[in-house]
C-alpha positions, 0 to 999 in steps of 0.5 A: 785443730786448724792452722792459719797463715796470714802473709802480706794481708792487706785491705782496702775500702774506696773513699767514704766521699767523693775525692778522699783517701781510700779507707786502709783496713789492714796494712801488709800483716803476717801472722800464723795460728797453729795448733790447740790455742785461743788467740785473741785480736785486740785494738782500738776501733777502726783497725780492721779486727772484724775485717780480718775475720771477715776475710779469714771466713770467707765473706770478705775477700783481701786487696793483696796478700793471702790467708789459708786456713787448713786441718791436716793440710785440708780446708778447714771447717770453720765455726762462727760465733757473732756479736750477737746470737742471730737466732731463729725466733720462730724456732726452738733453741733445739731447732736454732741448734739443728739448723746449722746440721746436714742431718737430723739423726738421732747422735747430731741431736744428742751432739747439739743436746751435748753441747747445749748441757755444757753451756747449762742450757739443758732445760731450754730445749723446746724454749724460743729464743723470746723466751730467753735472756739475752746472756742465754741466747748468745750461750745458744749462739756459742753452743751451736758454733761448738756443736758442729765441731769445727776446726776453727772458731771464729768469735767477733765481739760475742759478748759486747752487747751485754752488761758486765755481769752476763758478759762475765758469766759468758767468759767463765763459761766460754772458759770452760767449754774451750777447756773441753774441746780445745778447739782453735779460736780467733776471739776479736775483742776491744776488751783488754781485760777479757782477751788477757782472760781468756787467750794463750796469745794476743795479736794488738792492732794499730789503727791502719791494720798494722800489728802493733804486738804479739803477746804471748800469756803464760798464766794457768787457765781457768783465769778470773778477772779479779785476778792480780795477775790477769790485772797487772797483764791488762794494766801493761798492755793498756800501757802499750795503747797509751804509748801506741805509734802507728809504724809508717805505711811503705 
């Protein structure tokens, strides 16, 4: 499990035109993720959710502040789930699989084969990605971001480029496979129902970068969204967005 400290975290883009304000991602935001938990980070478009993963992974770097992200005191090994599955088309699933692996031996295979079984995805090892529907290649995607046991799972949006169905179908399995493993995960999502879902915490941002709220969630996993109670917790925070004031930048 990962611990991850956010302190004083801000980001800054120059103007979009010439003569304009600089763009403010994130505004001076702290915040700590510690232990086996699901941490989702909501908000409106534009308020530096995939920002902040960017930065947390490593392929942004901030303005000012710091973020560190740790396993027993170590850096921490991270994992990387996309908005889309960002396969290999000209590899197999079991390929795509083993690409992101330091070795080929025998257990990382039967790692990679584990892990492809707990999404229901055993059949589809020598298969191409072309051959797959879109709901299969991001559980390939998710499956491979499990497989090389990382301490934390960063997650971007995974399942916004499919249809309510297959989206649903992804949660009850992304559901079941974190019940498994446990492992850390920032989830950034824009979608209130699937963050009150799937997350023991959920980080609201305001436009600006600013955090608006930090809500914990109390109710039993595995949750369905056709759930009265998952449903009156996302009518509340949907409530918050209509009432939303974005705290004034010092």
């Amino acid at each position: 499990m990962a611990k991850v400290t956010v302190s004083k975290l801000a980001k800054l883009f120059p103007p979009p035109i010439k003569g304009g304000d600089v763009v403010r991602a994130i505004t001076n935001i702290d915040f700590e993720v510690d232990g086996n938990v699901f941490v989702s980070i909501v908000g409106p478009s534009g308020c530096g959710k995939s920002t902040l993963l960017n930065i947390l992974s490593g392929v942004d770097t901030p303005t000012s502040g710091s973020v560190t992200v740790t396993e027993a005191g170590k850096p921490a090994k991270l994992g990387y789930v996309f908005q889309d599955a960002r396969l290999l088309p000209w590899r197999s699933v079991m390929d795509n699989m083993m690409y992101v692996r330091d070795d080929a031996s025998d257990e990382s295979v039967a790692n990679a084969a584990k892990y492809l079984s707990m999404v229901g995805l055993d059949h589809t090892h020598e298969m191409f990605p072309g051959q797959l529907s879109g709901g299969m290649q991001q559980r390939v995607g998710i499956a491979r971001a499990f497989s090389v046991e990382p301490d934390l799972l960063l997650m971007d949006e995974p399942f916004s480029h499919l249809d309510a169905m297959t989206a649903r179908s992804l949660r009850d399995h992304l559901q079941e496979l974190w019940s498994r493993t446990r492992k850390t995960v920032l989830f950034v999502t824009h979608d209130v129902m699937e963050a009150v879902q799937l997350s023991d915490r959920i980080i609201v941002l305001a436009p600006g970068g600013v955090i608006y709220d930090d809500i914990s969630i109390d109710l039993p996993h595995p949750r369905k969204a056709s759930d009265p109670k998952v449903a009156t917790l996302q009518a509340e925070i949907l409530g918050q967005f209509e009432n939303m004031q974005i705290p004034a930048v010092e």
